[in-house]
C-alpha angles and dihedrals in degrees: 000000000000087000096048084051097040088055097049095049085041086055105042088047088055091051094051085045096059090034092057082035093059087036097065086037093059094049096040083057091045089055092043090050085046094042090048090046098055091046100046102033132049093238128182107226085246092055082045091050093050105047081051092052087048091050100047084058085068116089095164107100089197086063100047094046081051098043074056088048098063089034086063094047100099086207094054117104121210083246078065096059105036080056094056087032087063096044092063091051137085103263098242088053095058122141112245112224 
């Protein structure tokens, strides 16, 4: 019965480990997608808070690497990634450009 009891608190303990782990991932993408769009785009704070209200609403860290990704294309245009942006959200929580 220790044993039963040992593996479920070993596994539970592994599935609160890659939850908080994601977690942190998903918010360290958020700030690196913030951080890349003031430096490569003339943003209005507004325009700043609303792409990260957008982002916070994606919980997909495939989507966010690749939302990066197109950041760091020199040939990409904010139209670009509020386009992609939009794709990865529910349509009625679209960013308006």
């Amino acid at each position: 019965e220790r044993k039963i009891i040992y593996q479920q608190g070993e596994a539970e303990g592994f599935v609160k480990g890659r939850t908080e782990g994601r977690a942190e991932g998903i918010q360290a993408q958020c700030e690196t997608i913030s951080k890349l769009l003031r430096f490569r785009f003339d943003l209005t704070e507004t325009e700043q808070a609303r792409l990260a209200g957008e982002l916070e609403k994606i919980q997909e860290l495939q989507q966010l690497n690749q939302l990066v990704n197109g950041l760091l294309n020199k040939e990409s245009q904010l139209e670009d990634f509020i386009a992609q942006l939009a794709s990865y959200l529910p349509t009625n929580q679209a960013a308006q450009p």
